[in-house]
C-alpha positions in Angstrom: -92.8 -6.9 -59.3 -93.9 -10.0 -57.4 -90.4 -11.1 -57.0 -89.3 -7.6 -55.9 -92.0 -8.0 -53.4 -91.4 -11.1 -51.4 -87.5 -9.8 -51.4 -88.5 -7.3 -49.5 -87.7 -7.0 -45.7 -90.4 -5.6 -43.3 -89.0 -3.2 -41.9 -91.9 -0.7 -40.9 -94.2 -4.5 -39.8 -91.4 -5.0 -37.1 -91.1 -1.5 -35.9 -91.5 -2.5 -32.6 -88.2 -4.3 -32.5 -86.8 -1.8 -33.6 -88.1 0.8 -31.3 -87.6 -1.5 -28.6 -83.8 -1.8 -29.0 -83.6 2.1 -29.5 -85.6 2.6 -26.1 -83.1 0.6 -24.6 -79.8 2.3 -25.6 -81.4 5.4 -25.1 -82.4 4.5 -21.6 -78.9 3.6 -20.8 -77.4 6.8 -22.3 -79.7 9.0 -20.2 -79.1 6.8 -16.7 -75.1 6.7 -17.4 -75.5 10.6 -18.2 -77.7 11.1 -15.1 -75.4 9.2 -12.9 -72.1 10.0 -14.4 -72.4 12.4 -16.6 -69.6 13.4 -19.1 -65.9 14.2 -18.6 -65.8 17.8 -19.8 -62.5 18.4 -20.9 -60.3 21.6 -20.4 -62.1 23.3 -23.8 -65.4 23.6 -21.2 -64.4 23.5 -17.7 -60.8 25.9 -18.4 -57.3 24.5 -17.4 -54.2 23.6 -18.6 -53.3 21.0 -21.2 -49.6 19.6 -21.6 -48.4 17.5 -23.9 -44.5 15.5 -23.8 -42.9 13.6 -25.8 -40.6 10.8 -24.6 -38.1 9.4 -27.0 -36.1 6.5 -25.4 -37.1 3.9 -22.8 -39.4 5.7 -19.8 -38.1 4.1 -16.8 -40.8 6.2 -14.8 -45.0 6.1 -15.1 -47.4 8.3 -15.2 -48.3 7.9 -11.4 -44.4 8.9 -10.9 -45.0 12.2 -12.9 -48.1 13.0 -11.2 -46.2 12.2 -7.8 -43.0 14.7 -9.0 -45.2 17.7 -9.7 -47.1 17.6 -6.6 -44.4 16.9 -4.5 -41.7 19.9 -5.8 -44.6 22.4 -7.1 -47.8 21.7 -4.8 -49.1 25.1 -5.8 -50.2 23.6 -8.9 -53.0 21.5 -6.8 -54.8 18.5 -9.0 -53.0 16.9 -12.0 -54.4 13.9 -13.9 -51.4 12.5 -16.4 -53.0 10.7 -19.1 -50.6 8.2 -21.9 -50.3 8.7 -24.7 -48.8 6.3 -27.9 -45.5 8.7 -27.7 -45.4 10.1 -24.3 -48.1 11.7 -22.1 -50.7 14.4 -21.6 -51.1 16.3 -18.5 -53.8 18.3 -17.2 -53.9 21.1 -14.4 -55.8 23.9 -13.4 -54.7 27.1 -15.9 -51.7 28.1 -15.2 -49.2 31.3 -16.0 -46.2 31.3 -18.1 -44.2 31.0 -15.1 -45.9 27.7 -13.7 -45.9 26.2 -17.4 -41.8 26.3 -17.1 -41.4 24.9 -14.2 -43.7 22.3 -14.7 -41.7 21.5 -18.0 -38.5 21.3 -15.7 -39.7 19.1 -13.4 -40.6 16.8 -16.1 -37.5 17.2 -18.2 -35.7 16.1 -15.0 -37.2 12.4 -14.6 -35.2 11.6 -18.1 -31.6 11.9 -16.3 -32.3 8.9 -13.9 -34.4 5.8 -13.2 -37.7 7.0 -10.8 -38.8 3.4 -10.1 -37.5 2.4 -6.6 -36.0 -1.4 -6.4 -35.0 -3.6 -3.9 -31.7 -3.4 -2.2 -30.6 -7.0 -3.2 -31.8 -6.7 -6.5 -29.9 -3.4 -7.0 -27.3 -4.8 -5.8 -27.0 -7.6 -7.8 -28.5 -5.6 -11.5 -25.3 -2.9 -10.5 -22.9 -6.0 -10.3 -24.1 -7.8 -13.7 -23.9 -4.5 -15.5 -20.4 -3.9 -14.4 -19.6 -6.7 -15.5 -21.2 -7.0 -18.9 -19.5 -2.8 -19.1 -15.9 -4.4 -18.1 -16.5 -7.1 -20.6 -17.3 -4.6 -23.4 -15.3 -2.1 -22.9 -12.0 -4.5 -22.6 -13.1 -6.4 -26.1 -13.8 -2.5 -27.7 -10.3 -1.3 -26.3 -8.6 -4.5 -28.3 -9.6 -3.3 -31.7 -9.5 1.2 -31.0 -7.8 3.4 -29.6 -8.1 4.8 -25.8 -10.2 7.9 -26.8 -12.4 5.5 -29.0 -13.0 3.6 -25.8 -13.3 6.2 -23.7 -16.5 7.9 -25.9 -17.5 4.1 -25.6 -17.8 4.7 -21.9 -19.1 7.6 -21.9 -21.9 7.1 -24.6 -23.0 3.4 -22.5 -23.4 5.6 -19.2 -25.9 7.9 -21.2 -27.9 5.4 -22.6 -30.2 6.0 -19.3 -30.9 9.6 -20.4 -34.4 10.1 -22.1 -35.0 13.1 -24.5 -38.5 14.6 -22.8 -40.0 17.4 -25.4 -42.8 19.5 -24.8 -45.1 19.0 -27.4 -47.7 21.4 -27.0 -49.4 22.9 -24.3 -53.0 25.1 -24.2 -54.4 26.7 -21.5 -58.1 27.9 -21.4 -59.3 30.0 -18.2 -62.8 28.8 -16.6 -65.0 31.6 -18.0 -63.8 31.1 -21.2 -64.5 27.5 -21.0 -68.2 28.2 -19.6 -68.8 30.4 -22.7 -67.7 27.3 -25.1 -70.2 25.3 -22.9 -73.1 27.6 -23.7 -72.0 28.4 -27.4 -71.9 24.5 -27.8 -75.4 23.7 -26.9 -77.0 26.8 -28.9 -75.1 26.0 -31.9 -76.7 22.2 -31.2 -80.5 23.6 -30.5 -80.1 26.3 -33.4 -79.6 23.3 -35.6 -82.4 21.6 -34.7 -84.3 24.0 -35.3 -83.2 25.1 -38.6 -83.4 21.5 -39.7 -86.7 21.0 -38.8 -87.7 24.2 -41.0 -86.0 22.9 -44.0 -87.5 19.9 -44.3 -91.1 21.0 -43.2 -90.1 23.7 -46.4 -88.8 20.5 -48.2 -91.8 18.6 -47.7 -94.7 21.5 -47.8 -96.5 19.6 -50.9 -96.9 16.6 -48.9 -99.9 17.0 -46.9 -101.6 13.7 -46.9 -101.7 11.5 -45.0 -98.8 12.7 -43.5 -98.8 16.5 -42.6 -95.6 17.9 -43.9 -93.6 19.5 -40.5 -94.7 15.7 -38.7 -91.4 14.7 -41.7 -89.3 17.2 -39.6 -90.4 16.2 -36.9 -89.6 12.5 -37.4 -85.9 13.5 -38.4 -85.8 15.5 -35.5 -86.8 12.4 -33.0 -84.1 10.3 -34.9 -81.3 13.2 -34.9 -82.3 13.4 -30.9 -82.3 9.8 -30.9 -78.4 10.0 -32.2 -77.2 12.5 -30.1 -78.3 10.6 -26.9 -76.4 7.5 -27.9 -73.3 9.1 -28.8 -73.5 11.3 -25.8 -74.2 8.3 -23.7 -71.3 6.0 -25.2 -68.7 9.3 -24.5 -69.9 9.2 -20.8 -69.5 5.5 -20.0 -66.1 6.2 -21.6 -65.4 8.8 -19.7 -66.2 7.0 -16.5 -64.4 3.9 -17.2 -61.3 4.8 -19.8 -61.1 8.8 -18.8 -62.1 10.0 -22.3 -62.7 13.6 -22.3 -65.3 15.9 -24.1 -64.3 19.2 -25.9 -64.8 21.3 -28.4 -64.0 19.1 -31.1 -67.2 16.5 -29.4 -69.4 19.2 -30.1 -67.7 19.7 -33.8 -68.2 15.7 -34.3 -71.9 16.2 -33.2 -73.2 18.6 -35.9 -71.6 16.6 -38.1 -73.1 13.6 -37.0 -76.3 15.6 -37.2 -75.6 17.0 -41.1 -74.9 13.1 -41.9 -77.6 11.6 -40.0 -80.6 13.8 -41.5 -79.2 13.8 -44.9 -79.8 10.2 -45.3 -82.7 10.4 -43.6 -83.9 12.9 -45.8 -83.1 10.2 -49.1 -85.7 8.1 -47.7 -88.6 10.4 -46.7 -87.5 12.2 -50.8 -88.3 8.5 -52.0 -91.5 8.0 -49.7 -92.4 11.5 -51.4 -92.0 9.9 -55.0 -94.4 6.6 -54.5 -97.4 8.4 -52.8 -97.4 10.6 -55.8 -96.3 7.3 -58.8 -98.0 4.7 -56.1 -101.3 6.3 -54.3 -103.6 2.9 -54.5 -101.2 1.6 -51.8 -101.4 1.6 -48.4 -99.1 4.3 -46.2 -97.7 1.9 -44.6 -96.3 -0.5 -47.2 -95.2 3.0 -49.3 -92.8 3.5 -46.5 -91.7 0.2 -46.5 -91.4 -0.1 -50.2 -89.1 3.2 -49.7 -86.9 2.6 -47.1 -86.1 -1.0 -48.7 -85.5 1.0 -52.4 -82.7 3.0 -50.6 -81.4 0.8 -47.5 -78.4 -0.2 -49.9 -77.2 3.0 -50.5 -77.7 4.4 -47.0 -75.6 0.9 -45.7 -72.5 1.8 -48.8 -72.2 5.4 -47.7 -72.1 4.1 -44.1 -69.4 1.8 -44.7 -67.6 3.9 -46.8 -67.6 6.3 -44.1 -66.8 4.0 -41.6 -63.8 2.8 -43.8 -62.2 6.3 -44.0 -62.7 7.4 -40.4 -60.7 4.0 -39.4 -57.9 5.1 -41.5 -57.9 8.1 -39.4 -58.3 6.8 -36.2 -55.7 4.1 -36.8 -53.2 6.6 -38.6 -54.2 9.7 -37.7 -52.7 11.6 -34.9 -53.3 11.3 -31.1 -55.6 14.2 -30.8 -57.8 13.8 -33.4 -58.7 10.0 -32.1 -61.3 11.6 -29.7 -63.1 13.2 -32.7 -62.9 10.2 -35.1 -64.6 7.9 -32.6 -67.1 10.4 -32.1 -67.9 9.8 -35.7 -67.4 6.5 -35.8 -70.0 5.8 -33.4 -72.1 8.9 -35.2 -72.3 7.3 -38.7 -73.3 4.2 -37.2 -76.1 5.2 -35.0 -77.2 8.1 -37.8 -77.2 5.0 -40.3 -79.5 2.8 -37.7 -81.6 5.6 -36.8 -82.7 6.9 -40.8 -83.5 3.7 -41.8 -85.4 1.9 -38.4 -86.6 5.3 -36.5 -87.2 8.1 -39.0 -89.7 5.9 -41.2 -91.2 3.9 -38.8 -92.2 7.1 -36.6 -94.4 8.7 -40.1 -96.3 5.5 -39.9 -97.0 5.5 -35.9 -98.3 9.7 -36.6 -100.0 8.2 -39.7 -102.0 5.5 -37.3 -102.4 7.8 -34.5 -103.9 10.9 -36.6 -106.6 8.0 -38.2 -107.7 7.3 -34.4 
């Protein structure tokens, strides 16, 4: 036992550190959410959402489909074209059935010819060197087939310009819609609370000393807030600086963030349970301690493990899913921070403060 004991890390001693660190992220969340807030994607604010494929070379950018569309359909008003690994994403305000195919063949057009303006000279000079090279080719081709052979030869090199632009998807969500999923997402988000805090105050209702049980829920409540406020902080300076977007899928990766994160809380506060009752000589303070350090392995292995499948899903999953993965990504490793340094620590500051 004494060997266990000087193995053991303080964790609860140096709660301050710990708090500190918290207090600072969570600072910075709230000031980037005050001052930037998030970048509520079509799901909450209603618009338009199309994705293209582009198989070939794209001679144009995204700036050059953004110009096209506003220049031929100005109607449309605001469009942000975001890339993608295999083409782009566009976004408008909603739009009819009408509007969606003509945006579609105004896009399909910039595969047929090069959109990127060059210099006279060097025009000039890249037409000359491809003739060239062409005459070059096609005189070597003709030795060796016939004239038709060469002929398709021509014809196939003068299409090699031509992209294959595909509409991959497209949604389009109208703005009262989208304020409904807005209000829908924060009650499903307080709901849970709530229920959570319930459950473990139900969970905990034998343990009444020195720790009342609902100050438990309480404590995973703090640390479940605690999460949410990173995450949501992290998404915003995101969404300010690399245009990531929050939909309905965010909200989907924070209740699950919020299952995961008060589960394993939930393993530690079960084991704090189990050594007042086995261990009641000792002090509150080292109990929680003792508790945290008895299952800080397995909350770190489930972590990882996590963390190990949500990489594969980010790295080969598809393009609209990578949104959500990072979401929990950044979920299971605040939730993991937050059960074993804020939930635990926080019964201990209660414990102190009720004795004043």
């Amino acid at each position: 036992m004494g060997d266990i004991s000087l193995t053991m890390l303080k964790i609860i001693q140096n709660r301050k550190i710990f708090f500190f660190i918290s207090g600072i992220l969570v600072a910075g969340s709230i000031l980037s959410l005050i001052f930037w807030g998030l970048n509520l994607g079509i799901d909450f604010t209603g618009g338009s959402l199309l994705e293209v494929e582009v198989k070939g070379k794209m001679h144009f950018s995204t700036e050059d489909v953004s110009a096209k569309i506003k220049k031929n359909l100005p109607e449309i008003g605001e469009v942000r074209v975001q890339p993608t690994e295999s083409g782009f994403i566009i976004r408008m305000r909603d739009l009819s059935e009408e509007e969606h195919q003509k945006v579609v063949k105004e896009i399909k057009k910039l595969g047929n010819k090069e959109i990127k303006e060059e210099k006279p000279e060097t025009r000039n000079q890249n037409l000359e060197e491809n003739r060239d090279d062409k005459n070059l080719a096609t005189q070597q081709f003709n030795n060796s087939t016939t004239s038709k052979e060469a002929e398709n030869f021509e014809k196939d090199d003068s299409q090699q310009e031509i992209l294959s632009i595909q509409e991959k998807r497209f949604e389009s969500i109208g703005p009262i819609i989208g304020q409904e999923l807005k209000t829908k997402a924060i009650w499903a988000i307080g709901i849970a609370l709530v229920v959570i805090i319930l459950y473990i105050a139900w969970a905990f209702r034998k343990v009444s000393k020195p720790v009342a049980s609902w100050k438990y829920g309480m404590g995973a409540i703090v640390a479940l807030i605690h999460d949410i406020l990173i995450v949501t902080g992290v998404f915003s300076v995101l969404g300010h600086f690399l245009g990531y977007e929050v939909g309905i899928l965010f909200v989907t990766a924070l209740l699950t963030i919020l299952g995961y994160s008060v589960n394993d809380t939930i393993v530690v506060y079960d084991r704090t349970r189990e050594n007042l009752i086995y261990n009641p000589q000792d002090t509150f303070e080292n109990t929680v301690n003792k508790s945290v350090n008895e299952t800080i392995a397995r909350s770190i292995n489930t972590g990882l493990t996590t963390l190990f499948v949500l990489l594969a899903l980010y790295f080969l999953g598809g393009e609209t899913i990578k949104s959500f993965v990072l979401t929990l990504m950044i979920g299971t490793v605040v939730g993991t921070y937050s059960s074993i340094f804020i939930a635990s620590p926080l019964l201990v500051v209660w414990q102190k403060l009720s004795k004043r």
